[in-house]
C-alpha positions in Angstrom: 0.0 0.0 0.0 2.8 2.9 0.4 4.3 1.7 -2.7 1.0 2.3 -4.0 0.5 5.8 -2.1 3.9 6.9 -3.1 3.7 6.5 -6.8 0.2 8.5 -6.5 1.9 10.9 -5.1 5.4 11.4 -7.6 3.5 10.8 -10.8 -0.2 12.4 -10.0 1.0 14.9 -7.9 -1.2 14.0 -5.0 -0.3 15.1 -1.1 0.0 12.3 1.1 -3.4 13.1 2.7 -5.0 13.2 -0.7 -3.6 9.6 -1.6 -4.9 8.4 1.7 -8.2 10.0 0.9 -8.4 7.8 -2.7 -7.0 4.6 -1.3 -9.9 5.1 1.2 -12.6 5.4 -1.4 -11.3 2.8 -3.7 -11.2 0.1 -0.9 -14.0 1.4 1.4 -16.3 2.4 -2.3 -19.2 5.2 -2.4 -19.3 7.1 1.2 -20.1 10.2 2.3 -18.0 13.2 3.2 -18.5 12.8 7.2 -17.8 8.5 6.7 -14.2 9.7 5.2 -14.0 12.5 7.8 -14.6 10.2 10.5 -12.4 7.0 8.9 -9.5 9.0 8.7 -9.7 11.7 11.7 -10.0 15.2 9.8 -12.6 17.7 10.3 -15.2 17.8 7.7 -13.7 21.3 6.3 -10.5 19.6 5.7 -12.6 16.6 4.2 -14.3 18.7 1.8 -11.6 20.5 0.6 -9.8 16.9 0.2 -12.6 15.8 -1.5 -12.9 18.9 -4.1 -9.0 18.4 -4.7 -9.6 15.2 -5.9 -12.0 16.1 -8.1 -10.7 18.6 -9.5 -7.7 16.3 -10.0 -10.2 13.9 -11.8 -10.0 10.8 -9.4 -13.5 10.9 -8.1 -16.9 12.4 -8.2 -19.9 13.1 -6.2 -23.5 12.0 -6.7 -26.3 12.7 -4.1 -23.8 13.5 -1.4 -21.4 10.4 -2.1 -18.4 10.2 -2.9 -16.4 7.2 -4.8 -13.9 6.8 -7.7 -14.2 6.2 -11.1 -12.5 2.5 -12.4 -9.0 2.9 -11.3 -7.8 2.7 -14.5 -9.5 5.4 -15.9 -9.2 7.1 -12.9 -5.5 7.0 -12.8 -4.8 7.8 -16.3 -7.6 10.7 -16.0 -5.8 12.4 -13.1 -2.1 11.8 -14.9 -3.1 13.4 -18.2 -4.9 16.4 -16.2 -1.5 16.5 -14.4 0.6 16.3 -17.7 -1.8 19.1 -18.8 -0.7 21.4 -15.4 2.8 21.3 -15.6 3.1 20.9 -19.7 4.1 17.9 -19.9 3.3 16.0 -23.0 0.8 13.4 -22.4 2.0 9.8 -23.3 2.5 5.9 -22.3 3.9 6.1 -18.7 4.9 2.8 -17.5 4.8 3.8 -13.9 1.6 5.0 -14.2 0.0 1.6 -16.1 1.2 -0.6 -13.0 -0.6 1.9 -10.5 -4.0 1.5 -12.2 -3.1 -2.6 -12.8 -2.3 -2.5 -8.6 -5.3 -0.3 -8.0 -7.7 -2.3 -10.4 -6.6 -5.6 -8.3 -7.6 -3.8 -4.9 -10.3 -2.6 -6.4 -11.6 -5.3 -7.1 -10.9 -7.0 -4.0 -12.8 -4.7 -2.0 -15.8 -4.9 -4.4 -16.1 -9.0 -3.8 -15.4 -8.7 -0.2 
């Protein structure tokens, strides 16, 4: 898992808290703002604005007041070309990134047949 939080961190661009944050809703699946709040100890200001990061970042979205991630492949690959995009960087095959969203796609799925 911190191989996994560390490569969403040096190829995404995602703060520690915010890689914690994913890895919670791609385990834990569609929650609300106060479930994540409460599941990893942050107020519910620091949640939303958490939340809204990764959104913006293109990792999740929210419907009715949940939130959950997109399949992790798309949401990986999403979130990398939006980061490309940021820092003008041209967008193509990264390696590093494919094995994230095979790892995340295996513990995604795992969660899901729990």
């Amino acid at each position: 898992m911190d191989k996994i939080k560390h490569t969403l961190m040096s190829e995404i661009d995602l703060s520690e808290i915010e890689a914690q944050v994913f890895l919670f809703l791609m385990i834990n699946g569609k929650t609300s703002q106060s479930n994540v709040a409460n599941a990893i100890n942050l107020s519910l200001e620091k949640t939303s604005k958490l939340l809204n990061n990764l959104i913006e970042k293109g990792l999740i979205l929210e419907l009715s007041g949940e939130y959950q991630t997109f399949h992790p492949k798309f949401s990986v690959t999403n979130a990398y070309r939006l980061y490309c995009q940021k820092i003008g960087r041209e967008f193509k095959k990264n390696v590093r990134i494919d094995n994230l969203a095979s790892s995340l796609e295996r513990m995604h799925e795992s969660a899901r047949t729990k």
